[in-house]
C-alpha positions, 0 to 999 in steps of 0.5 A: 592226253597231249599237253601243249604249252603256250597261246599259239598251240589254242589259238590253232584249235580255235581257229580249226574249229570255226564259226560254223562247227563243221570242220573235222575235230581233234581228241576231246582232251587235247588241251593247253596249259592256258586250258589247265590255268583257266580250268584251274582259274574257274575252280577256285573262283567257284569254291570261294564264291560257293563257301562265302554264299553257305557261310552267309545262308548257315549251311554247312560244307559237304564233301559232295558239294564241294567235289561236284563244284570242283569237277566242272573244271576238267570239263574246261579241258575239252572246251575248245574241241568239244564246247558244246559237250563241255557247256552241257556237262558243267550245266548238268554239274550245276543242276546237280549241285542245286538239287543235292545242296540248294542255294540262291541263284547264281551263275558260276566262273564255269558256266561263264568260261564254257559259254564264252567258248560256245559263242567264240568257236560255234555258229550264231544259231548254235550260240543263240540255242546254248544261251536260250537254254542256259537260262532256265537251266541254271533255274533248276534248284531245289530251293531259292532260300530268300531269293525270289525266282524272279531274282534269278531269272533276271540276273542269270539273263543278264549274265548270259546276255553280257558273256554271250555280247562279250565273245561276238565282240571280241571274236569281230575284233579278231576277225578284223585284226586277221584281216587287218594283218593280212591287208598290211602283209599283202601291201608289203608284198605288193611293195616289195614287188614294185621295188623289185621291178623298178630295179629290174627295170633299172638294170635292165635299161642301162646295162642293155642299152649300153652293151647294144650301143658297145656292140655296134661301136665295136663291129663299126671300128673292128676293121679299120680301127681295132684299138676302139673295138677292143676297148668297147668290147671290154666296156661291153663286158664289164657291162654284162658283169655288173648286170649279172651281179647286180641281178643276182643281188635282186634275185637272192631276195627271192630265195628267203628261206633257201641256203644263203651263199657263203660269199656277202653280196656286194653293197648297193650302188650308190654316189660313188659310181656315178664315175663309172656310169658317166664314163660308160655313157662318154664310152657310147656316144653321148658326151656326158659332163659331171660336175659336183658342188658341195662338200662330198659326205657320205649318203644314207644307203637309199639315198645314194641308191635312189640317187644313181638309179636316177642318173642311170635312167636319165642317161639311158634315155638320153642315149635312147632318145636323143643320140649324139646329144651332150648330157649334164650331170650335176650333183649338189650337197646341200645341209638340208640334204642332196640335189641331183640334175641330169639334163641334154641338148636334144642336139641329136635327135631320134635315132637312125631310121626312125619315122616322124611319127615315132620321133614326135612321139618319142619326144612326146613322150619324154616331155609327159611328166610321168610317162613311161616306166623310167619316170614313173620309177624315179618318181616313185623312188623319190617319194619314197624317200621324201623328195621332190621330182621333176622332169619334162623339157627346158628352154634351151631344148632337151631334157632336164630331170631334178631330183632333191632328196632330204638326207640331213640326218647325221645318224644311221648308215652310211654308204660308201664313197667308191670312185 
């Protein structure tokens, strides 16, 4: 006869048992100890209510009376793998009890409880059938003493009605709880996806088109110029490094569960390697301006991620979409919180042996708010943390990419500031 302790352990049983009452069921006597206090509850709630109704009507206590009261508690215990069985051996107690020691009508703590778990753990028809023959059974006594039946028929129906009621109510609310939990654990996975994909995205872009532009730099220079080769080579590698690293960041937080590595990762990148990213795009071709207004202060972590992923993107598509353009970062400090711009010429046009076609579309495509991943991204990663976007074509030709992000609050995290 194992004892489990706590909710967790009942809460499995019911849930294994069903609805429909036909999956497999465990041993008879496989209770908690929640089980033993409710059996335990209903007990004393049964002898106190049993010794007040003889003390009012003159009888006397018997020994008999008393144990059959008492023995509807173990049958408590095996209400959760067998609440049928158990609902019918409490029944049958409470026959015995009014043909051996008549007593007025009533309707005990056991009978509740058993019905209760017949309604939870069993299918309607089953419910319906036990609470039509609670009923009458509950009836049966030998004498009514001052009461009449008509007494106790009414008042038992109505027990019956409001403890079957309460166990549909409270087993539709668990239900939707469930489901509830089940809708919020998805969407955060969802979430979690989006984000994971939009840093895929990110990493992928940037560090990609910079090692193609690196590369090609370097086979155009390694004849006649082998010092520019050698420095887009390193370029290239430390591009193809922090890549990797910051994949592997990604990665780990699709290894929950597994054996951490030793070594911490590294932090996020935030507005102190914005001087890397700038120096890269001046590296690859695109003659790239940076200028910072303000007091420089440390960011919340987000921020300053959010904040370098959009200089990032819109770098990688200028290089992409308007080669030899000249680009414009500018990074404002406001008291309200942070302001980032990233703007070209569109002096340089499509790239190299693109069609017309593709190049009207290219720039069609740049100009639609919310076209593409990059700015379908960014504008998710501003939203994210409570700020506005815009991008789309300037007057002086190009374009222009507005982030303006809320980080006011003096609390919390900070990031570092790395240059």
């Amino acid at each position: 006869m194992p004892i489990r302790s706590g909710d967790g352990a009942a809460e499995t049983a019911e849930r294994g048992t069903g609805r429909g009452g036909a999956t497999a069921r465990g041993p008879a006597l496989d209770w908690t100890r929640n089980d033993a206090l409710v059996a335990i509850g209903a007990a004393v709630t049964d002898l106190i209510g049993y010794s007040l109704g003889a003390a009012d009507d003159g009888r006397p206590l018997t020994v008999q009376a008393l144990v059959l009261v008492v023995l509807a508690a173990p049958c408590l215990l095996a209400r959760r793998a067998r609440p049928v069985t158990a609902l019918c051996a409490v029944l049958a107690l409470g026959v015995a009890l009014n043909l051996t020691n008549p007593q007025g009508p009533h309707f005990s703590a056991a009978y509740v409880v058993a019905l209760y778990t017949v309604t939870r753990l069993r299918s309607p028809a089953i419910t319906a059938a036990a609470a039509v023959g609670t009923v009458p059974v509950t009836m049966i006594s030998r004498g009514y003493g001052d009461a009449s039946v008509l007494t106790g028929l009414l008042g038992n129906t109505v027990a019956v009605v409001l403890v079957v009621g309460t166990g549909l109510v409270v087993g539709r609310w668990q239900r939707e709880s469930e489901a509830k939990r089940t809708l919020l654990a998805d969407r955060a996975v969802a979430e979690e996806r989006r984000r994971i994909a939009r840093e895929l995205h990110d990493i992928v872009a940037h560090h990609i088109t910079t090692m193609q532009l690196m590369a090609g730099g370097a086979r155009a220079n390694l004849a006649h110029d082998p010092d520019v080769a050698r420095e887009a080579l390193v370029t290239l590698e430390d591009s193809g490094r922090m890549a990797l690293r910051e994949m592997r960041q990604l990665l780990d937080v699709l290894r929950a569960g597994e054996e951490p590595d030793q070594t911490p990762p590294a932090p996020q990148p935030g507005t102190g390697d914005l001087d890397r990213i700038i120096s890269e795009s001046r590296l690859a071709g695109t003659p790239t301006e940076f200028t910072v207004r303000g007091t420089a202060r440390p960011l919340p972590p987000t921020v300053g991620l959010t904040v370098f992923r959009i200089v990032q993107e819109a770098l990688t598509n200028a290089r992409k979409h308007a080669v030899g353009a000249r680009a414009h970062v500018r990074l404002t400090y406001a008291a309200e919180g942070v302001e980032v711009e990233v703007r070209d010429d569109g002096a340089g046009g499509p790239r190299p042996g693109a069609s017309r076609a593709g190049a009207a579309r290219t720039g069609a495509s740049r100009a639609g708010a919310g076209s593409g991943y990059g700015l379908i991204g960014m504008r998710e990663r501003v939203a994210l943390q409570g700020g506005t976007l815009e991008t789309g074509s300037h007057e002086g030709g190009g374009f222009r990419v507005a982030a303006r992000l809320p980080a006011a609050d003096p609390g919390g995290d900070r990031e570092d500031l790395r240059g």
